[in-house]
mmCIF file of the C-alpha atoms, coordinates in Angstrom:
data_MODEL
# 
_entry.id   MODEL 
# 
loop_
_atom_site.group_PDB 
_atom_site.id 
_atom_site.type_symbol 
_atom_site.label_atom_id 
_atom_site.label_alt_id 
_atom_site.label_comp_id 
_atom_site.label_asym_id 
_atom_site.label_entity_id 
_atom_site.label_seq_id 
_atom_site.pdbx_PDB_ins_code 
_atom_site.Cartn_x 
_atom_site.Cartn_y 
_atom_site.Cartn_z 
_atom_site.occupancy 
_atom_site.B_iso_or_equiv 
_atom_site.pdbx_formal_charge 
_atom_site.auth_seq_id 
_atom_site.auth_comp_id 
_atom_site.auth_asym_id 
_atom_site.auth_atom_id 
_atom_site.pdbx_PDB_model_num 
ATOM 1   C CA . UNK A 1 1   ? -12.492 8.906  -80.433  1.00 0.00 ? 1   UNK A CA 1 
ATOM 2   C CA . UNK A 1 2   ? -8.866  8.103  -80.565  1.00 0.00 ? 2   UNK A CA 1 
ATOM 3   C CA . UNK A 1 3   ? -8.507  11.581 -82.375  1.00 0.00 ? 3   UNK A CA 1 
ATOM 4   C CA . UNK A 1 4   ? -9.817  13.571 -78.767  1.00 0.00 ? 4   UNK A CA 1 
ATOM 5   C CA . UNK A 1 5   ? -7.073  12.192 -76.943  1.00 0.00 ? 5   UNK A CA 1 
ATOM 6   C CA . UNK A 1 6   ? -3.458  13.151 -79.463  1.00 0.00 ? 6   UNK A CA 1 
ATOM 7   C CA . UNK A 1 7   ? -2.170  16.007 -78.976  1.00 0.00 ? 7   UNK A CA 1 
ATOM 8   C CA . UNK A 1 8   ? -1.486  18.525 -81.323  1.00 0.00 ? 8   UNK A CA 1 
ATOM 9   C CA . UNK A 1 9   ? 2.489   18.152 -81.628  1.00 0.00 ? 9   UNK A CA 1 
ATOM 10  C CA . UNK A 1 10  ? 1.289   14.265 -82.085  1.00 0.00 ? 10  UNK A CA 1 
ATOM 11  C CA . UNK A 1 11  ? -1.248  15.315 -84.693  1.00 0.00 ? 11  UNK A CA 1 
ATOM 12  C CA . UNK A 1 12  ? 0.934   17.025 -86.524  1.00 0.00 ? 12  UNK A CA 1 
ATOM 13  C CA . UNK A 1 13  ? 3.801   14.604 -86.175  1.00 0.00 ? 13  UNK A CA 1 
ATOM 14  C CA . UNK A 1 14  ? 1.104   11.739 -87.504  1.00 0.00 ? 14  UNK A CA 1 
ATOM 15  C CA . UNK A 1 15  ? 0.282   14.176 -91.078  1.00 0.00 ? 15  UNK A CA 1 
ATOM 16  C CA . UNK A 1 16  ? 4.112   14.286 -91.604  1.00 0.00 ? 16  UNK A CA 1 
ATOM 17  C CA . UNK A 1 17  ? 4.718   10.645 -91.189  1.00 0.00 ? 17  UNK A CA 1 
ATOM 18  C CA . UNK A 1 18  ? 2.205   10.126 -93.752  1.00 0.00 ? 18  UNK A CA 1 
ATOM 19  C CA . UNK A 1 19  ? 2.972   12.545 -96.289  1.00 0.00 ? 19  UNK A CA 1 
ATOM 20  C CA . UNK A 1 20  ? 6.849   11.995 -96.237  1.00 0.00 ? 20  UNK A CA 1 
ATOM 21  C CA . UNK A 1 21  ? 5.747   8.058  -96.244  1.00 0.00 ? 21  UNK A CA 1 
ATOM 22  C CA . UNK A 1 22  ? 3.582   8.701  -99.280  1.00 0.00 ? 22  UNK A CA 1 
ATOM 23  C CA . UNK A 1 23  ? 6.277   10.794 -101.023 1.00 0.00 ? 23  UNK A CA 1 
ATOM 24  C CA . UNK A 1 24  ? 9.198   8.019  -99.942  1.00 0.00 ? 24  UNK A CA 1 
ATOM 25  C CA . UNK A 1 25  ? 7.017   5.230  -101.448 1.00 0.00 ? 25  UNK A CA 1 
ATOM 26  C CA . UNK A 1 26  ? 7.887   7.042  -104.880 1.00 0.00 ? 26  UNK A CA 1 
ATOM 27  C CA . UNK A 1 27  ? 11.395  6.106  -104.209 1.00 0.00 ? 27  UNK A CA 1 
ATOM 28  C CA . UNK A 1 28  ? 11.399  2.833  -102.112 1.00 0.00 ? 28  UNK A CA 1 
ATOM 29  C CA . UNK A 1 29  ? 8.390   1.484  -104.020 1.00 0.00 ? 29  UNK A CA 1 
ATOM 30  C CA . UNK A 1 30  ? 8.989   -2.514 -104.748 1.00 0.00 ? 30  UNK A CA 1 
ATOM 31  C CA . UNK A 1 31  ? 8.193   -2.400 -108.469 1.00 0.00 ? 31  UNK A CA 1 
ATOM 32  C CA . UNK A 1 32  ? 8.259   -6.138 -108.958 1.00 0.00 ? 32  UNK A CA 1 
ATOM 33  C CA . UNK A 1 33  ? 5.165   -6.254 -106.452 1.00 0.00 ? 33  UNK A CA 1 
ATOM 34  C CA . UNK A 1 34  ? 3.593   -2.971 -107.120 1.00 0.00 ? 34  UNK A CA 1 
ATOM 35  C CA . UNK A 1 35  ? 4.075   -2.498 -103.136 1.00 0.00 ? 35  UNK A CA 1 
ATOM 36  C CA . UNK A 1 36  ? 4.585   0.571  -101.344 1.00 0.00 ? 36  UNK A CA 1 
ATOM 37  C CA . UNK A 1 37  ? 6.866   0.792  -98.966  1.00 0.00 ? 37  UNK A CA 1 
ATOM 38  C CA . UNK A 1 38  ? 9.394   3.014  -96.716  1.00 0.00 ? 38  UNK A CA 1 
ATOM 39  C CA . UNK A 1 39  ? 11.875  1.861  -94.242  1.00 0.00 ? 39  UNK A CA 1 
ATOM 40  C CA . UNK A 1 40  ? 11.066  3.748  -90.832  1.00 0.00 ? 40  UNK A CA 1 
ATOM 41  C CA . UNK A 1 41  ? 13.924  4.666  -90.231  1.00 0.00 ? 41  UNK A CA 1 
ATOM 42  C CA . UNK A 1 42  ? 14.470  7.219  -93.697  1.00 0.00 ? 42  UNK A CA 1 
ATOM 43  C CA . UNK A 1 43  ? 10.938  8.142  -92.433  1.00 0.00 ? 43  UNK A CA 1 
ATOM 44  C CA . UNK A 1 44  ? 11.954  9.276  -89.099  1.00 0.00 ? 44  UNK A CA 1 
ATOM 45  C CA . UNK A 1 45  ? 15.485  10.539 -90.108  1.00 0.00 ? 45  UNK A CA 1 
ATOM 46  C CA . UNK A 1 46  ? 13.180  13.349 -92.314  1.00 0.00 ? 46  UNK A CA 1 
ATOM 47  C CA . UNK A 1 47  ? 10.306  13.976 -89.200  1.00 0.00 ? 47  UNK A CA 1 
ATOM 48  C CA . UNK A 1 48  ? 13.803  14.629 -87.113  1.00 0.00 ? 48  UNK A CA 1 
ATOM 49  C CA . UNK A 1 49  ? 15.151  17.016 -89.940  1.00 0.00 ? 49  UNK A CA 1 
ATOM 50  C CA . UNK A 1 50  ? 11.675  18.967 -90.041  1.00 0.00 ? 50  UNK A CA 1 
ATOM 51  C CA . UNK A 1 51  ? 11.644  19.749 -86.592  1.00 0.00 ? 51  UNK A CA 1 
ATOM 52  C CA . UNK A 1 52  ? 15.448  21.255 -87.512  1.00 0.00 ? 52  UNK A CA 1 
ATOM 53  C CA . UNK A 1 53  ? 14.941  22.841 -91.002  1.00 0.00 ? 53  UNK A CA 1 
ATOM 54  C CA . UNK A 1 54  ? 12.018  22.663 -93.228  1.00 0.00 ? 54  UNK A CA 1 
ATOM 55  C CA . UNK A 1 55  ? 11.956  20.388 -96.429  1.00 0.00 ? 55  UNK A CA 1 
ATOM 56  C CA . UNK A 1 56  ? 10.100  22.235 -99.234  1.00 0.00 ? 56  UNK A CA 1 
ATOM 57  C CA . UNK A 1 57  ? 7.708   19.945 -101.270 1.00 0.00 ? 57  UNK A CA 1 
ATOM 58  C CA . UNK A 1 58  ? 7.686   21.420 -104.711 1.00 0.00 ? 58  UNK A CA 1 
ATOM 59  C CA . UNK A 1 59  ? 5.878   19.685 -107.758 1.00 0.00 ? 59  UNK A CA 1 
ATOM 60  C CA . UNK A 1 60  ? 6.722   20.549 -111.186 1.00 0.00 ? 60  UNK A CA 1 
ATOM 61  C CA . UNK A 1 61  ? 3.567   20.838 -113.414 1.00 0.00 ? 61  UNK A CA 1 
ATOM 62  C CA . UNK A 1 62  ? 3.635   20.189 -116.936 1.00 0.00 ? 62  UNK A CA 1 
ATOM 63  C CA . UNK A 1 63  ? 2.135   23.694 -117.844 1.00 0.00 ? 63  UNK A CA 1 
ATOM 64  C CA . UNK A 1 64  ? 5.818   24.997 -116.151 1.00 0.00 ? 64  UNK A CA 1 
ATOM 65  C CA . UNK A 1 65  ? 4.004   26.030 -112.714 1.00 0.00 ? 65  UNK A CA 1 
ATOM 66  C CA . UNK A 1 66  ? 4.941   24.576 -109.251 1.00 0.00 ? 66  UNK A CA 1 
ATOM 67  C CA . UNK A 1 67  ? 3.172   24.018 -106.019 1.00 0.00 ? 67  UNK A CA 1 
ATOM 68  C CA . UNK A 1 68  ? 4.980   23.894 -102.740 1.00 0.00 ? 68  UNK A CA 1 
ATOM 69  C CA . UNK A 1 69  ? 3.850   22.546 -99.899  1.00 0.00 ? 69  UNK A CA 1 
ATOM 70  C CA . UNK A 1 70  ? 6.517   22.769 -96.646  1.00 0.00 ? 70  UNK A CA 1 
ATOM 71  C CA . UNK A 1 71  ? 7.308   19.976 -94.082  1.00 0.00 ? 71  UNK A CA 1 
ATOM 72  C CA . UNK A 1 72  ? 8.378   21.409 -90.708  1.00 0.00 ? 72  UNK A CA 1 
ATOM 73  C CA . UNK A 1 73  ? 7.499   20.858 -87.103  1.00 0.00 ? 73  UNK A CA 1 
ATOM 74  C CA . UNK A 1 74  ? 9.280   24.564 -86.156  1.00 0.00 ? 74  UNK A CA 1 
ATOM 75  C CA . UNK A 1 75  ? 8.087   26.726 -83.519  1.00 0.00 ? 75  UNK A CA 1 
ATOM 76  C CA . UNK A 1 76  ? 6.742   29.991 -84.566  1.00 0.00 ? 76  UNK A CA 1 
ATOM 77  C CA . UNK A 1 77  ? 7.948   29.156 -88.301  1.00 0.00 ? 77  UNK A CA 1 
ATOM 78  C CA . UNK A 1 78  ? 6.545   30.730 -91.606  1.00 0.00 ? 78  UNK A CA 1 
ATOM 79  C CA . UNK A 1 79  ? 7.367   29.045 -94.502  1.00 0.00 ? 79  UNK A CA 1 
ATOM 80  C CA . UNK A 1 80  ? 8.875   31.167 -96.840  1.00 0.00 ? 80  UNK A CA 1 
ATOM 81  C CA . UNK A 1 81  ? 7.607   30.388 -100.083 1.00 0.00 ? 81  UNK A CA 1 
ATOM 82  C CA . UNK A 1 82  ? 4.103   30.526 -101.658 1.00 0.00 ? 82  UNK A CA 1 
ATOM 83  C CA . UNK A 1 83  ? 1.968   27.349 -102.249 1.00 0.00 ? 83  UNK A CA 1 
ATOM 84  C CA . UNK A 1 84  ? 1.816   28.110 -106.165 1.00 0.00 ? 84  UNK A CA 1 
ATOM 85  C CA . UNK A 1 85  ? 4.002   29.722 -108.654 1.00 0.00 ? 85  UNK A CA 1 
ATOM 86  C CA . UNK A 1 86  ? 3.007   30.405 -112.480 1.00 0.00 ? 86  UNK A CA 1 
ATOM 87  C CA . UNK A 1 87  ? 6.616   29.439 -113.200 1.00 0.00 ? 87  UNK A CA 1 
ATOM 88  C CA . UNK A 1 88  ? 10.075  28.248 -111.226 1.00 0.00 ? 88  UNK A CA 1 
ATOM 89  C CA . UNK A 1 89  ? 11.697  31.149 -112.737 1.00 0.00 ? 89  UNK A CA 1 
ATOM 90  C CA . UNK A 1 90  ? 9.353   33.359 -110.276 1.00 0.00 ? 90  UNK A CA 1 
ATOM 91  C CA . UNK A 1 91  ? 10.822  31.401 -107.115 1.00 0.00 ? 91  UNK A CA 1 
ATOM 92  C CA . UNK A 1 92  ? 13.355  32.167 -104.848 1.00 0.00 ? 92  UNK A CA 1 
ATOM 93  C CA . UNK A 1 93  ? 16.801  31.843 -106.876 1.00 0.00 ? 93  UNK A CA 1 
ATOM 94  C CA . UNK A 1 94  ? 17.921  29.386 -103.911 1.00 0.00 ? 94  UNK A CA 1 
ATOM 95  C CA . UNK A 1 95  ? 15.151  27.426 -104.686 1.00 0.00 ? 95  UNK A CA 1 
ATOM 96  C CA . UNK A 1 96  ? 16.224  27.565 -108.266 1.00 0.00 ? 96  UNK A CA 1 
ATOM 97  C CA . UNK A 1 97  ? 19.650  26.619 -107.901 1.00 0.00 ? 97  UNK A CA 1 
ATOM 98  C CA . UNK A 1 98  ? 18.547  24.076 -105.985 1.00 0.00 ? 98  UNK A CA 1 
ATOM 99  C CA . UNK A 1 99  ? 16.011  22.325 -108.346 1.00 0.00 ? 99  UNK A CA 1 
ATOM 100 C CA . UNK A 1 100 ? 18.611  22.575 -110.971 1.00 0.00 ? 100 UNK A CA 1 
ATOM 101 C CA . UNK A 1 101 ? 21.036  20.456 -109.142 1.00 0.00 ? 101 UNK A CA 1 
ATOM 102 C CA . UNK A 1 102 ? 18.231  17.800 -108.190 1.00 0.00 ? 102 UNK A CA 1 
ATOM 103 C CA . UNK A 1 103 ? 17.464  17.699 -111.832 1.00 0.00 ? 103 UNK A CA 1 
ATOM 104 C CA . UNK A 1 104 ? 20.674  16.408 -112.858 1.00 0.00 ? 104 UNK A CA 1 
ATOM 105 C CA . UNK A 1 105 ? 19.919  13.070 -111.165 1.00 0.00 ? 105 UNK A CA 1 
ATOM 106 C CA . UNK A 1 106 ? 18.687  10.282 -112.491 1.00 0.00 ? 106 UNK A CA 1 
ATOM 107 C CA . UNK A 1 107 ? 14.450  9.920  -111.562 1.00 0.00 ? 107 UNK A CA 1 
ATOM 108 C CA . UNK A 1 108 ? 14.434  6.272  -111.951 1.00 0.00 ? 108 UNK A CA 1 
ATOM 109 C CA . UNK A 1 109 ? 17.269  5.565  -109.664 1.00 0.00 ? 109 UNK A CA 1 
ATOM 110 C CA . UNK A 1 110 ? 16.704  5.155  -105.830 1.00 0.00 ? 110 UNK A CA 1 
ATOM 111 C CA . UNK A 1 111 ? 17.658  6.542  -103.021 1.00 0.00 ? 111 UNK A CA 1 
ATOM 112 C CA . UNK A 1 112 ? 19.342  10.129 -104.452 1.00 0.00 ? 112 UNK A CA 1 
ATOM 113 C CA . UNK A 1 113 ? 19.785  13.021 -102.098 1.00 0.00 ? 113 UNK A CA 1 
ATOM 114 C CA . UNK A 1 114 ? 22.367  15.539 -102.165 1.00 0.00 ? 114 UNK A CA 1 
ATOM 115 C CA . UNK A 1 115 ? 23.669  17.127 -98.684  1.00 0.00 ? 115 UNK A CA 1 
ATOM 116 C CA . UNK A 1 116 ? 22.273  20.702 -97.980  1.00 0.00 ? 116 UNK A CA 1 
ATOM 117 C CA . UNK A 1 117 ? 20.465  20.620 -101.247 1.00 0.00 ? 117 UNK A CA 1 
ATOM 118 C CA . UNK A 1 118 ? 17.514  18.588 -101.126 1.00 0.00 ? 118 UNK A CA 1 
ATOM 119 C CA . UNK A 1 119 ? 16.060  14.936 -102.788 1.00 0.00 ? 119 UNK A CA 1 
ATOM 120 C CA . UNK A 1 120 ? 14.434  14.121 -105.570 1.00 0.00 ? 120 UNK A CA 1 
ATOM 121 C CA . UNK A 1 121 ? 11.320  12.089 -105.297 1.00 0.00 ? 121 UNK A CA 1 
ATOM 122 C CA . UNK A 1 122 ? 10.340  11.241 -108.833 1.00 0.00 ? 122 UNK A CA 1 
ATOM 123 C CA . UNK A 1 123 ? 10.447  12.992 -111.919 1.00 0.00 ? 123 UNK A CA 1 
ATOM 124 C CA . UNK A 1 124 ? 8.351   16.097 -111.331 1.00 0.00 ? 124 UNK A CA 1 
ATOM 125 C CA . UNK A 1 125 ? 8.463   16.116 -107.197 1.00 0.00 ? 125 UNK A CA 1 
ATOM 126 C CA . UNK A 1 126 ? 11.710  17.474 -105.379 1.00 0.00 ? 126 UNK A CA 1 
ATOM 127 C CA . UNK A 1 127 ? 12.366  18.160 -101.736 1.00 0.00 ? 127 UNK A CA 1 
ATOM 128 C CA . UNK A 1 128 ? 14.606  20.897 -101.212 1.00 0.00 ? 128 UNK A CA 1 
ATOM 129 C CA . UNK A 1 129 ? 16.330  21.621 -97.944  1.00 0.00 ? 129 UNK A CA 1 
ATOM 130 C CA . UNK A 1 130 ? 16.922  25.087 -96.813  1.00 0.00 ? 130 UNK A CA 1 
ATOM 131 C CA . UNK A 1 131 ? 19.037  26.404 -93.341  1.00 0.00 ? 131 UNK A CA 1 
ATOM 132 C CA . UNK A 1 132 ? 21.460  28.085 -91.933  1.00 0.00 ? 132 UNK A CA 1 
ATOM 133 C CA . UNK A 1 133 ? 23.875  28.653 -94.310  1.00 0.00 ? 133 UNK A CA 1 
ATOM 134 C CA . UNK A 1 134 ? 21.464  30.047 -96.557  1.00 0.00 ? 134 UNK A CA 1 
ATOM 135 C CA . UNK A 1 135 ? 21.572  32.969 -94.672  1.00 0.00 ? 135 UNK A CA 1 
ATOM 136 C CA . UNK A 1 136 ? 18.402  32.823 -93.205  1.00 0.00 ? 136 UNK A CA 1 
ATOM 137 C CA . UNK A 1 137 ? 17.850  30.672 -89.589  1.00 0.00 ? 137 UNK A CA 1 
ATOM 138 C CA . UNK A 1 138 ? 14.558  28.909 -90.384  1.00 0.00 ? 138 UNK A CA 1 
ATOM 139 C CA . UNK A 1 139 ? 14.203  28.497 -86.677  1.00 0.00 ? 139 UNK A CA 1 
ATOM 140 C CA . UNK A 1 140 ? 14.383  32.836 -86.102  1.00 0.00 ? 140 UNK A CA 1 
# 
């Protein structure tokens, strides 16, 4: 009943808090307790950024493939890049460049994003940022 009454900016606020929750827990998880957690504030800092610029989800398969899956809250925005490739090497290069950076870093530290690239989540799942300076306003 509670679902009649949200609206559909709300709606679609509420599935982006929980997927960027579910994707932070990777990162803020309490691995003493086996808790999952995510401070609200990182949570809301990336809702604010999606309704800016949209934050490519892209999962590394062990076959080589990827899935992407984009978090934005743009009006009249079409994400750019398909939900599956065969292999990275048939993405966008920016996405390439950018995946190679975020593989440099460390999966088992915390916390590691690098500004105007993206963030990687775990060892196989990256969020990659794309805007204006890529020569293409997401927001157009």
């Amino acid at each position: 009943m509670y679902n009649e009454y949200i609206t559909p900016q709300a709606r679609q606020e509420r599935e982006l808090y929980i997927s960027i929750f579910c994707d932070l827990s990777y990162t803020f998880m309490d691995k003493v307790q086996q808790r999952v957690s995510a401070p609200e504030e990182v949570i809301f800092a990336y809702i604010e950024k999606a309704k800016k610029e949209p934050i490519y989800r892209i999962c590394l398969n062990s076959d080589g493939s990827a899935q992407t899956t984009c978090y934005e809250m743009l009006d009249a925005f079409s994400p750019e890049l398909k939900s599956f490739y065969s292999s990275v090497d048939e993405m966008p290069k920016w996405v390439q460049d950018r995946i190679a950076v975020l593989m440099l870093l460390d999966p088992s530290k915390l916390n590691q994003e690098v500004e105007n690239v993206g963030r990687r989540i775990s060892n196989d799942i990256f969020w990659v940022f794309k805007g204006e300076a890529d020569g293409d306003d997401p927001r157009s």
